[in-house]
C-alpha positions in Angstrom: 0.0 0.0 0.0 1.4 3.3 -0.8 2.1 6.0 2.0 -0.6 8.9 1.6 1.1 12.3 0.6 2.2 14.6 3.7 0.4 17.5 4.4 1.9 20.4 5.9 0.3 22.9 8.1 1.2 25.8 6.4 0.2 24.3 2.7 -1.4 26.5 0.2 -0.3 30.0 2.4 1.6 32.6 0.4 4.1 34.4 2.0 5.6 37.7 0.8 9.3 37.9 2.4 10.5 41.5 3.2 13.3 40.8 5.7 16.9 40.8 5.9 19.7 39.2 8.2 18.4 37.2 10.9 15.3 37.5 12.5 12.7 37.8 9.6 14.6 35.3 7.1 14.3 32.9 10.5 11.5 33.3 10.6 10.4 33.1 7.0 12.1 29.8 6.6 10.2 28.4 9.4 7.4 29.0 7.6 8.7 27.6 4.4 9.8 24.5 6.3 5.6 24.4 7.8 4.8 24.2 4.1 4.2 28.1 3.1 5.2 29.6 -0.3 8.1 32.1 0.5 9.0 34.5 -2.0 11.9 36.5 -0.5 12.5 39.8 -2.0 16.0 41.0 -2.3 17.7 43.9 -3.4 18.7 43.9 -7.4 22.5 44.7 -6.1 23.6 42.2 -4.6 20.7 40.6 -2.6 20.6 40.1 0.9 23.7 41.3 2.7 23.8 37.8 4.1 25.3 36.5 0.9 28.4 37.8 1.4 28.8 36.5 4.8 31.7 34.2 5.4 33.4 32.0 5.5 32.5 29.7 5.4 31.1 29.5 1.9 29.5 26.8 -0.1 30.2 27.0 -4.0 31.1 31.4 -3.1 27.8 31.4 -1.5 27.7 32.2 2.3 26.5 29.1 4.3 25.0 31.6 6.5 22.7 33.1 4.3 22.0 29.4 3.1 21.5 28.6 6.7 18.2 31.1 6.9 16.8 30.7 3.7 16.1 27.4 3.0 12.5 26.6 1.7 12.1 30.2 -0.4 12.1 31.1 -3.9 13.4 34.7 -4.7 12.8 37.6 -6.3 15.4 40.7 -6.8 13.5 44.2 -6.7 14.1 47.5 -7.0 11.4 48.8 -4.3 12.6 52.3 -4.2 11.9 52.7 -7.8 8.3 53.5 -8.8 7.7 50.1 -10.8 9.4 47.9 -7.8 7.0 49.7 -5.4 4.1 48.7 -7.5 5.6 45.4 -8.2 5.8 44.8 -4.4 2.3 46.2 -4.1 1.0 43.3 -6.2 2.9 40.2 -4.7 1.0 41.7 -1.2 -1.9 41.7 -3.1 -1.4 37.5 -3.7 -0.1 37.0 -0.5 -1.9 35.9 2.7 1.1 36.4 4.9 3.7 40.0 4.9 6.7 39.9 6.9 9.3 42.9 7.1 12.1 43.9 9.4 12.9 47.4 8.1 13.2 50.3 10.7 10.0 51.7 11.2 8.4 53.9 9.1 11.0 53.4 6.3 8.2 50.9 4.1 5.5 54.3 4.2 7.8 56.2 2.1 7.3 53.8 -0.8 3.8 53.1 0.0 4.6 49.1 1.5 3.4 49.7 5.0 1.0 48.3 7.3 -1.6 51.6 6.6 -1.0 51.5 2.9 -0.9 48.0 2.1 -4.4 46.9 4.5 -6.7 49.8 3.0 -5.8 47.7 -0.2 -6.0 44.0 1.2 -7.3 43.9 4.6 -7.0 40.2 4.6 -3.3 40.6 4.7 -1.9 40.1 7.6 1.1 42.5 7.7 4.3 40.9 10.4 6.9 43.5 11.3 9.6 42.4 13.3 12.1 45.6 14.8 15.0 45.5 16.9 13.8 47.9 19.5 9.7 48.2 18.8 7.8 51.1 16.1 8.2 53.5 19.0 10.0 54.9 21.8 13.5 56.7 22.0 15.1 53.8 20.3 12.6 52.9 17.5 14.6 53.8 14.9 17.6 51.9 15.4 18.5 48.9 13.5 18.9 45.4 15.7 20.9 43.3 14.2 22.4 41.2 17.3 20.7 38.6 19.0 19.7 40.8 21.9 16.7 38.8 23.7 
């Protein structure tokens, strides 16, 4: 008898990737490895700044960035540019899931924040992960160390 095909919990949920470094591709591939659909956006220059992070390397690709990105197609965009905004606009629009980790308030200048995005797909649910929370003297400060 034939083993029935595994389900994952996550099956059939889209996933638009925002994040960079640690926290948000972590937990991205977690929910690639649950079954989700990650598309991970990256910059057209060079991608996440994880790829050059080594050694070690594996084939010139750093093992680190390999490490947090498992289970994720990608997509290189230009988000700052007017077509890459709307481009990123779209992808939310397919998505069930959006996940970020940019300093607060950095996404509203192209139009890709939480306000912006739900009056066009309040079914999205919008994740943002920050190193030091969307407000208070240190808001707008990059975490990039484990810190908790």
């Amino acid at each position: 008898m034939a083993a029935a095909a595994s389900v994952l919990p996550l099956s059939g949920v889209r996933v638009l990737d925002m994040t960079r470094v640690l926290a948000g591709p972590f937990c991205t591939m977690l929910l690639g490895d649950l079954g989700a659909d990650v598309v991970k956006v990256e910059r057209p220059d060079g991608g996440d700044d994880t790829r050059s992070w080594g050694p070690p390397f594996v084939g010139g690709e750093s093992s680190y960035f390999f490490s947090v990105n498992r289970n994720k197609r990608s997509i290189a965009v230009d988000f700052k540019q007017r077509r890459g905004a709307e481009l990123i606009h779209e992808l939310a629009g397919a998505a069930d899931v959006m996940i970020e980790n940019f300093v607060p308030g950095k996404l509203s200048e192209y139009k890709l924040d939480y306000s912006s995005l739900s009056a066009h797909f309040p079914k999205l649910i919008y994740c943002s992960i920050t190193g030091f929370g969307s407000s208070g003297p240190y808001a707008d400060r990059a975490g990039y160390d484990v810190i908790a």
